[in-house]
C-alpha positions as CSV (number, residue, x, y, z in Angstrom):
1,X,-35.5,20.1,-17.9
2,X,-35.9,16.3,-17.5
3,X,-37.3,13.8,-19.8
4,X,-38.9,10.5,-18.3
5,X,-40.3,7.8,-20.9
6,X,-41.2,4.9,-18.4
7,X,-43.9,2.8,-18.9
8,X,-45.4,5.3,-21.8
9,X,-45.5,4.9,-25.0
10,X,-45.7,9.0,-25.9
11,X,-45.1,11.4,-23.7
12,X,-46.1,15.5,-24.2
13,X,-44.1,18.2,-22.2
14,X,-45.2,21.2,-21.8
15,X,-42.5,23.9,-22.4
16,X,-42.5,27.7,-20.3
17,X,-40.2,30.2,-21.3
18,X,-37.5,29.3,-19.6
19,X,-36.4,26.4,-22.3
20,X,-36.8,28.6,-25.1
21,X,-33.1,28.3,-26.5
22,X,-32.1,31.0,-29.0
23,X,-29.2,29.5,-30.0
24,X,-28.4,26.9,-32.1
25,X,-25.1,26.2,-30.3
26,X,-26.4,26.0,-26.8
27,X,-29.6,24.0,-27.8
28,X,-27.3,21.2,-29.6
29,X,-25.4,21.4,-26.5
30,X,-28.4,20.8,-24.4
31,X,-29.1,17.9,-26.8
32,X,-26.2,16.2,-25.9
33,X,-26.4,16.6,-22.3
34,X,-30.0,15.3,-22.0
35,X,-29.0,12.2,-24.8
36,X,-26.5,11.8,-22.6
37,X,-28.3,11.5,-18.9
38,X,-30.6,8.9,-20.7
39,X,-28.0,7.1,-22.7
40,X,-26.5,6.2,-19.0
41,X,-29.6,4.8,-17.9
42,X,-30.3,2.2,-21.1
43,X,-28.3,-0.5,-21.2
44,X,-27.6,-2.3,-24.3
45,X,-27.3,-6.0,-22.8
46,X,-29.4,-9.0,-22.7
47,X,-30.8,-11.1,-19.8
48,X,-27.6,-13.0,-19.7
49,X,-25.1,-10.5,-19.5
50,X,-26.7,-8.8,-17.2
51,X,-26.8,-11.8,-15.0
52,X,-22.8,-11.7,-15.9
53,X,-22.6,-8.3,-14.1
54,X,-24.9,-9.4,-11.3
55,X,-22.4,-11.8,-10.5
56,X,-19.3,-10.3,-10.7
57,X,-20.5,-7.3,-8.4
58,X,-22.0,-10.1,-6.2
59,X,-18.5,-11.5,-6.0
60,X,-16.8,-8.2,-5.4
61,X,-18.7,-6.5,-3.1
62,X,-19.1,-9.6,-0.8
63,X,-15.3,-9.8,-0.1
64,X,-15.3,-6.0,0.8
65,X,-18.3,-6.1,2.7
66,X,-17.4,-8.9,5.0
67,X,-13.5,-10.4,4.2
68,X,-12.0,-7.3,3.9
69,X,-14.1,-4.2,5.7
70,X,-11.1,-3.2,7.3
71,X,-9.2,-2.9,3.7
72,X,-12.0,-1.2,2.8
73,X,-12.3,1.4,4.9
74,X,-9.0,2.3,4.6
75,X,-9.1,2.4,1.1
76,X,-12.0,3.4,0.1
77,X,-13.6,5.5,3.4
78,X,-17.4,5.9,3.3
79,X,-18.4,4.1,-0.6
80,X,-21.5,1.8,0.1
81,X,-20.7,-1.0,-2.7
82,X,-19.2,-0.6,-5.7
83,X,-21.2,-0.3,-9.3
84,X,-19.9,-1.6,-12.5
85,X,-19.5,0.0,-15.9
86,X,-19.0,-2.5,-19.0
87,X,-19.5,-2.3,-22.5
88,X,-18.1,-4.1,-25.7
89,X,-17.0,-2.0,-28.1
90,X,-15.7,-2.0,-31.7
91,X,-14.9,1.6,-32.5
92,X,-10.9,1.7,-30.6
93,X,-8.6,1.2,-33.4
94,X,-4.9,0.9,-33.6
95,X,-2.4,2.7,-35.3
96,X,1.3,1.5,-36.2
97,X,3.7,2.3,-38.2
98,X,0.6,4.0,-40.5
99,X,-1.4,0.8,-40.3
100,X,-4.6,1.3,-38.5
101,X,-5.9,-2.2,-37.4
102,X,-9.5,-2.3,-36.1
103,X,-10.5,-5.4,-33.9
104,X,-14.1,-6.7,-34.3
105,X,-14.1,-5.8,-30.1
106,X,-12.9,-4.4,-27.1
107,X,-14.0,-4.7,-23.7
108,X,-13.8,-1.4,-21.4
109,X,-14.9,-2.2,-17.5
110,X,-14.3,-0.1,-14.6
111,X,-15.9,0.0,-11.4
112,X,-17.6,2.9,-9.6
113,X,-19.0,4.0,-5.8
114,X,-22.4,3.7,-5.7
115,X,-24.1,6.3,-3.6
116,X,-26.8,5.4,-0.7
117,X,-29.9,6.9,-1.3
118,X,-29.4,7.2,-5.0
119,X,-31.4,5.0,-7.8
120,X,-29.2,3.4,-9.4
121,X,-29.1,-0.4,-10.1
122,X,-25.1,-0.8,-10.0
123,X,-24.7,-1.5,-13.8
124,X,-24.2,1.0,-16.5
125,X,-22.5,1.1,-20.2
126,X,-18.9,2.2,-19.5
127,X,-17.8,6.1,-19.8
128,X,-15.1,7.8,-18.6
129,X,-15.3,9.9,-15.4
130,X,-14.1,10.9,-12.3
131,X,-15.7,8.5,-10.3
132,X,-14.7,5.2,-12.8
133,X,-12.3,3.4,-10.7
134,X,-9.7,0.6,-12.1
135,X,-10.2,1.9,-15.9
136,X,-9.7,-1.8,-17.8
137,X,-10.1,-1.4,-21.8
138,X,-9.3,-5.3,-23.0
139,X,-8.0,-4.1,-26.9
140,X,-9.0,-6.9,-29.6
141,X,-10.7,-9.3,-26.8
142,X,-14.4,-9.8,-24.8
143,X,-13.3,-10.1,-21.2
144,X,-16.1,-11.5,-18.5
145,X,-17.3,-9.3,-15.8
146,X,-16.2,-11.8,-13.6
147,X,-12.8,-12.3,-14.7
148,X,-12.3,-8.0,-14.4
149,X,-14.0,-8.1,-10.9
150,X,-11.4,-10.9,-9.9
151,X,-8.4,-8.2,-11.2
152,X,-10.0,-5.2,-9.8
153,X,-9.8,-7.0,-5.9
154,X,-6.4,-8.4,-6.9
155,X,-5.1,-4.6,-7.7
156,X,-7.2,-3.5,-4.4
157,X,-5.5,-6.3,-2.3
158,X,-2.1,-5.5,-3.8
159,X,-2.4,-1.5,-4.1
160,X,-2.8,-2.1,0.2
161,X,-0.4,-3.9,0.7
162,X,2.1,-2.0,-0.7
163,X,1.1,1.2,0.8
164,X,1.3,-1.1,4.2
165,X,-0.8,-2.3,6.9
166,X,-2.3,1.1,8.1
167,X,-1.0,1.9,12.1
168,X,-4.0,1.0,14.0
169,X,-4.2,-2.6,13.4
170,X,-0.2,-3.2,14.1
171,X,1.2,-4.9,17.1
172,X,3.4,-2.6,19.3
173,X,6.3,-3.9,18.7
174,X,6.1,-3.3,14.9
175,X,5.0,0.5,15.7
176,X,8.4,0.8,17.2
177,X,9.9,-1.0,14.9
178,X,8.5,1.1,12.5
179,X,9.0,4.6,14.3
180,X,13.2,3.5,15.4
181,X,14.0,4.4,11.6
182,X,12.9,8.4,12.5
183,X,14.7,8.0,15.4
184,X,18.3,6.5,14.3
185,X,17.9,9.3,11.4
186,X,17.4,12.1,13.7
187,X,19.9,11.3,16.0
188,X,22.5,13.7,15.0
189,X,20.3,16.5,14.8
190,X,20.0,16.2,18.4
191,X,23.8,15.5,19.9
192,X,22.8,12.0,20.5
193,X,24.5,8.5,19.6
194,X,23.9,4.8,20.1
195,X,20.3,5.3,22.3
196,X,18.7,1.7,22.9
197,X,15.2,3.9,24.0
198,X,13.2,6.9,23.8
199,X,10.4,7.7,26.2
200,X,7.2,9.1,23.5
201,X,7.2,12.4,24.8
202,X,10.9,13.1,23.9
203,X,10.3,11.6,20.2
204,X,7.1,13.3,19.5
205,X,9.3,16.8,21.0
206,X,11.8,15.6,18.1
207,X,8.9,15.6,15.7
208,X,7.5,18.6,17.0
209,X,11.3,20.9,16.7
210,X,11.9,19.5,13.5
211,X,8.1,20.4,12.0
212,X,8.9,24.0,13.4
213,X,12.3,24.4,12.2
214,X,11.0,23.6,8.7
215,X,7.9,26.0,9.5
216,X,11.0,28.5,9.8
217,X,12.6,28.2,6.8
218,X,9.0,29.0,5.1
219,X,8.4,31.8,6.7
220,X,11.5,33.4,8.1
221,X,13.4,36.3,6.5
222,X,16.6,35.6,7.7
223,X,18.2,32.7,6.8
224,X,21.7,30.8,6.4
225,X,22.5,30.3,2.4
226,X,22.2,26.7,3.7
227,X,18.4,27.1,4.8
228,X,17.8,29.3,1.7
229,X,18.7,26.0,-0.4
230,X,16.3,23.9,1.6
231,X,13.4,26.6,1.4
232,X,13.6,26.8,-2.4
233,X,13.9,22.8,-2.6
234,X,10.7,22.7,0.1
235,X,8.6,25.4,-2.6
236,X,9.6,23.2,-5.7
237,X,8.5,20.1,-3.3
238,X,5.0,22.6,-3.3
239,X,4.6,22.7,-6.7
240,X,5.0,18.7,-7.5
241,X,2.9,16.5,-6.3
242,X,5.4,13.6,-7.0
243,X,8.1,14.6,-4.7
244,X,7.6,15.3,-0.8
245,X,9.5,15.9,2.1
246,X,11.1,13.0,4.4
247,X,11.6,15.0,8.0
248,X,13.5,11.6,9.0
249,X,16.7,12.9,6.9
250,X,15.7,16.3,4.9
251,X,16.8,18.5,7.7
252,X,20.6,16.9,8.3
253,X,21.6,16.6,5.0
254,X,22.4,20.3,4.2
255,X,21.2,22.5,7.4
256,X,22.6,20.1,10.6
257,X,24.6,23.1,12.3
258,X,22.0,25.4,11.5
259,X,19.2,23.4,12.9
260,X,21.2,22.9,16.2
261,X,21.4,26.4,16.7
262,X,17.9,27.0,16.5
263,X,17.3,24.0,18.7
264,X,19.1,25.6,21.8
265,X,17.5,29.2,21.5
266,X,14.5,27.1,21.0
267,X,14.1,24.1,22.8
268,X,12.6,25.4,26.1
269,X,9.6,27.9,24.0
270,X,6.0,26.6,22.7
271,X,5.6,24.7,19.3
272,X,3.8,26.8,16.6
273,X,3.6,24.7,14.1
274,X,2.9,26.5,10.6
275,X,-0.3,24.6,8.9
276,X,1.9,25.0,5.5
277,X,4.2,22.1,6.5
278,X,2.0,19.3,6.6
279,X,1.4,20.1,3.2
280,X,5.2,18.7,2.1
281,X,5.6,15.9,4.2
282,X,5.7,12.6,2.4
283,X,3.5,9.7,3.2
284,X,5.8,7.9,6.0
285,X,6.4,11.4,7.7
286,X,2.3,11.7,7.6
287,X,2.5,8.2,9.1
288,X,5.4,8.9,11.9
289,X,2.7,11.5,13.3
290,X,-0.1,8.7,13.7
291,X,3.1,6.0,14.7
292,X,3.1,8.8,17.6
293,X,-0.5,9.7,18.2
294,X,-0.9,6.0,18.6
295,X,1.5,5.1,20.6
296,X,0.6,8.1,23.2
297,X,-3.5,6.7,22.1
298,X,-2.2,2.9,24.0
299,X,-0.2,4.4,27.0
300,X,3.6,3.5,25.8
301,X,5.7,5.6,27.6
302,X,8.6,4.2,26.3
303,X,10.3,3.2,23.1
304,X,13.0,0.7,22.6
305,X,15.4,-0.2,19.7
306,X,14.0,-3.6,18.4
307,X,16.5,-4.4,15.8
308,X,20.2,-3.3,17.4
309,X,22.1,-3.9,13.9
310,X,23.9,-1.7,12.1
311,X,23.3,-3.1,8.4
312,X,26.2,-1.5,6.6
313,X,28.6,-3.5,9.4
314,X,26.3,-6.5,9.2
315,X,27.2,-6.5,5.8
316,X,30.9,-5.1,6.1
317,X,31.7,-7.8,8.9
318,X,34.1,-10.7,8.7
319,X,32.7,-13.7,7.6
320,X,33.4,-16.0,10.8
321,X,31.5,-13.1,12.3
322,X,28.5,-12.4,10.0
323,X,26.8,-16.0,10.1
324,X,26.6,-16.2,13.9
325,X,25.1,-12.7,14.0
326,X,22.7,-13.3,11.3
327,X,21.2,-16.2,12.8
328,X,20.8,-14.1,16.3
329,X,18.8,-11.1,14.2
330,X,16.9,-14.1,12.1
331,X,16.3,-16.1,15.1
332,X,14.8,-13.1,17.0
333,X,12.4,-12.4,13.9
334,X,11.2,-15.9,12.8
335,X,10.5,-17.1,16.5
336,X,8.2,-14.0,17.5
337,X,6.8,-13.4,14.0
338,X,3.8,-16.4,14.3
339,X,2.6,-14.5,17.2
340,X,2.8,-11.3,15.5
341,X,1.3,-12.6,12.5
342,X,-1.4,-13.8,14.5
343,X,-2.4,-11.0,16.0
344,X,-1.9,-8.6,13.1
345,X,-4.1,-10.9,10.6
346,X,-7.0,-10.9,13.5
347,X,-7.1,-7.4,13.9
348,X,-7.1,-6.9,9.8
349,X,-9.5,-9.1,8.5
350,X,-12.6,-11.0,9.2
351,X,-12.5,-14.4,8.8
352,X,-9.6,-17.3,9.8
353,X,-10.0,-18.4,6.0
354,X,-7.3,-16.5,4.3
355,X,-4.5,-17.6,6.9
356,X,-0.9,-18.7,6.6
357,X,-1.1,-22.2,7.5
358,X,1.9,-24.0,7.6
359,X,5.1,-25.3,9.5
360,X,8.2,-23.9,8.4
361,X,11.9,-25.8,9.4
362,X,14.9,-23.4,8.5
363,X,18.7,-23.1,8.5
364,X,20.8,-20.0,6.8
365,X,23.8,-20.8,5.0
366,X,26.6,-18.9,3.5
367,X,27.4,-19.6,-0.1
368,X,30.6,-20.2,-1.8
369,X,30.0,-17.8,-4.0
370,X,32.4,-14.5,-3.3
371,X,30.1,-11.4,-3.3
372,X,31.6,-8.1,-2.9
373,X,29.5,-7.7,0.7
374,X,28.5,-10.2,3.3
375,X,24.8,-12.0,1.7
376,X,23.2,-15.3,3.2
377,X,21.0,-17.9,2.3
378,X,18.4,-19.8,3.7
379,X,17.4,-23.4,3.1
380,X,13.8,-24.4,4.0
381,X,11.7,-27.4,4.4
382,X,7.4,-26.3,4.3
383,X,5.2,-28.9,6.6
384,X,1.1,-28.2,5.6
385,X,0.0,-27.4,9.3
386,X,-3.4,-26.0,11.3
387,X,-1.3,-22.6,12.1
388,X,1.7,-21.3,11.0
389,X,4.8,-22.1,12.5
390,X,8.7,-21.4,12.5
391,X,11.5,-23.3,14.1
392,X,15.5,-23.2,13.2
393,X,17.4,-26.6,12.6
394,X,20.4,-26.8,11.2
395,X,20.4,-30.2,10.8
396,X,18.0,-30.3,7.8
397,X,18.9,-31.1,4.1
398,X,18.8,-29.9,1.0
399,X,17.4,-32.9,-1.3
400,X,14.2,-33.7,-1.7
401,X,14.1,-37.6,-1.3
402,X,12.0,-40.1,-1.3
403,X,11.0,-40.3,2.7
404,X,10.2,-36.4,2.2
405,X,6.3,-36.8,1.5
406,X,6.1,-39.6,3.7
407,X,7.3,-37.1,6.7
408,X,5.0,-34.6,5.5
409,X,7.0,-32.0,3.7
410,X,5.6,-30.5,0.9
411,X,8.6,-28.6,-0.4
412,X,12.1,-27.6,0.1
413,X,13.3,-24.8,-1.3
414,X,16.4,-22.6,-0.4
415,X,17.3,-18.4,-1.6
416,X,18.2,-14.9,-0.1
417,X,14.2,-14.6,0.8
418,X,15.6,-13.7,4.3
419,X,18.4,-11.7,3.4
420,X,16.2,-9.4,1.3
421,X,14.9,-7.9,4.6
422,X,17.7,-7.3,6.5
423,X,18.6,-3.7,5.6
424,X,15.8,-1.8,5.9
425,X,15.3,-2.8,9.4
426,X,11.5,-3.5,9.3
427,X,11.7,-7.0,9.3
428,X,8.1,-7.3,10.9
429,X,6.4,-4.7,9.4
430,X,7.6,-6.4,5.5
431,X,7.3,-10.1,6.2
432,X,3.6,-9.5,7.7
433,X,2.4,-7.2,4.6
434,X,3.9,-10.0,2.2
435,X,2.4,-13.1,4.2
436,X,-0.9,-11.9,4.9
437,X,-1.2,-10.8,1.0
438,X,0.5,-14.4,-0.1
439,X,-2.1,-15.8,1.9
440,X,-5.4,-14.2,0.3
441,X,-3.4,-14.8,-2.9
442,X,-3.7,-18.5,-2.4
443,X,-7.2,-18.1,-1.4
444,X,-8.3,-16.7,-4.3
445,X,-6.3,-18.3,-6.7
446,X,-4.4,-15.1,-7.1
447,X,-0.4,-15.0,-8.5
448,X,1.5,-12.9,-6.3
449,X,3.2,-9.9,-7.6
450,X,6.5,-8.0,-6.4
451,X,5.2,-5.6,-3.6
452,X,6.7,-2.1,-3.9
453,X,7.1,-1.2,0.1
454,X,8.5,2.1,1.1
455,X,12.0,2.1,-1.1
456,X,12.1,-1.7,-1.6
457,X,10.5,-4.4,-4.6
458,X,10.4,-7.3,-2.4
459,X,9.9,-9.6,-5.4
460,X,11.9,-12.6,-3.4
461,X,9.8,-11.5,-0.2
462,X,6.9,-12.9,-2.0
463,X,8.0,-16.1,-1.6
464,X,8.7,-15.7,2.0
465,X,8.5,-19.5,3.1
């Protein structure tokens, strides 16, 4: 049974037997489940706050309609617009220490998907639900639509970001970038050292022995005492959901002999692949697979090593060495990374206005500061420019004078920014996440925050430049 009151005053309804309730229990709870399908479509608000809502979702669902479709769909796959919940409330109370403090109001907002097809109007008083997303309850303060609308993108943007620029829309060379970290850690599961390329059908055979060998220690009776450790650590993986498997390095930490024994009764026989493993891989060994799927997808036959470093002797070396071999990696990075940049940002989002625009003069230095391993800084000088460039010249200083305006530098600031990137070996993949979210930042009068990317807080990379 429905109830509709619109546009009458009284209404009758005519009841059958099928709403007799007999039960005092079930008809209150019937009560409160019709109260509350019409509570959610009254909305205590006037003219003007309403308008307040208008605008915010206005504001919101333009940027994700047109900026960022491609963020989006990614993050949000098939929702038409997004619908608001807001209401000011002045029942939340506080307790501490046996005080219970009561503000005069709260503000709880959260977005939600609106479904196509469905009546609905986008605005509704706030209750908590599956769908709500970005929950924002403002304790002791009345917040603006507006203002919670500008947060909510800001998490969006950021939340991306952090989970990183999704395959499809990177350049080749950071897919291999990206995919040489599975192959350096895999390496010595298959007898092989110091490879400078990989054709794609030998790496995705590497993928494919090491998703059976763990499909093996699932389902196999007979096992090392080795592999029986790794099965009981794969079913405790099962049972979390905060703890997955990295094939990169899970398989040669405890079962390497093991797993090379299998390998040569195995390596010539088909790939049955048990359906139970994808269900423990972590996110970047989900990823690897569509790295591989898309490299196959754009006809690359072959993969080479783009950074040829070893970190741990970058970092080991002496320093008469270190510097010169520093600048070689940096050099390599900064002077293809406009082009990258370019071509990354174009395929992302929609419109030239959230772009990097500026000229950036470098040198990196080495303090005099003794650290227990090799670190390095990096001076720069930032030009306002129609595109975003990067040269090296170690002739640049570190004062900001007088003449500096007047030859159109805006700022000169120097920091391990650089050196922050150096060991993880992703050096495209990080620096294009963190400039192309710096650069909607600006736009919108956002303040960066540390991005959280794989294993690193590139708090410093946020001020790449």
């Amino acid at each position: 049974m429905s109830l509709n009151f619109e546009g009458h005053e009284y209404i009758s309804v005519a009841f059958g037997n099928e709403n007799i309730l007999k039960d005092i229990n079930e008809f209150a709870i019937r009560l409160h489940q019709i109260a509350d399908k019409r509570n959610y479509l009254f909305l205590q608000k006037t003219s003007e706050e309403i308008i307040e809502l208008q605008d915010a979702l206005d504001y919101i669902n333009h940027l994700f309609d047109y900026d960022f479709v491609n963020i989006k769909a990614s993050m949000f796959p098939n929702l038409w617009r997004f619908g608001i919940k807001s209401s000011q409330n002045s029942d939340i109370s506080l307790e501490s220490n046996g005080n219970i403090f009561t503000p005069d109001t709260s503000s709880l907002l959260s977005l939600y998907p609106q479904i196509k097809g469905v009546n609905d109007t986008g605005i509704h008083e706030f209750t908590f639900n599956d769908t709500n997303i970005f929950n924002q309850i403002y304790i002791g303060k009345k917040i603006s639509p507006m203002q919670y609308a500008q947060e909510s993108v800001h998490k969006a943007i950021k939340f991306f970001f952090e989970n990183g620029i999704p395959v499809k829309y990177l350049p080749d060379i950071v897919l291999k970038e990206k995919v040489w970290k599975f192959v350096d850690k895999t390496n010595i599961l298959f007898g092989v050292n110091n490879i400078d390329s990989i054709s794609t059908e030998d790496l995705e055979r590497r993928l494919q022995f090491i998703l059976k060998y763990i499909g093996k220690i699932i389902t196999s009776n007979e096992l090392t005492n080795s592999e029986l450790q790794m099965r009981h650590s794969i079913f405790t993986r099962l049972n979390s959901s905060a703890n997955f498997l990295d094939i990169s390095s899970f398989v040669s930490c405890g079962c390497l002999d093991s797993f090379k024994i299998f390998f040569s009764k195995e390596k010539d026989n088909p790939f049955p692949i048990h359906k139970i493993v994808l269900n423990v891989l972590n996110r970047d060994s989900l990823e690897l697979i569509n790295i591989i799927g898309e490299l196959k997808n754009r006809s690359i036959h072959t993969v080479n090593a783009v950074w040829e470093y070893d970190w741990y002797m970058l970092r080991q070396m002496e320093k008469s060495q270190f510097l010169p071999k520093v600048n070689d990696i940096t050099s390599k990075w900064l002077d293809n990374l406009p082009v990258i940049y370019n071509e990354t940002y174009s395929n992302l989002i929609e419109t030239s206005k959230y772009k990097y625009n500026n000229k950036i003069i470098y040198k990196n230095y080495i303090s005099k500061t003794e650290f227990p391993i090799n670190h390095f800084f990096t001076l720069f000088h930032k030009y306002p420019n129609n595109s975003f460039e990067v040269y090296n010249d170690e002739s640049i200083g570190f004062e900001f004078t007088d003449e500096a305006p007047k030859n159109g530098i805006s700022n000169i600031k120097s920091g391990s920014t650089l050196d922050d990137f150096i060991d993880n070996k992703l050096l495209y993949f990080e620096s294009l996440n963190c400039l192309i979210y710096k650069g909607i930042c600006e736009k919108l009068g956002f303040k960066p925050e540390s991005l959280k990317i794989g294993s690193g807080n590139l708090t410093r990379g946020l001020s790449i430049f």
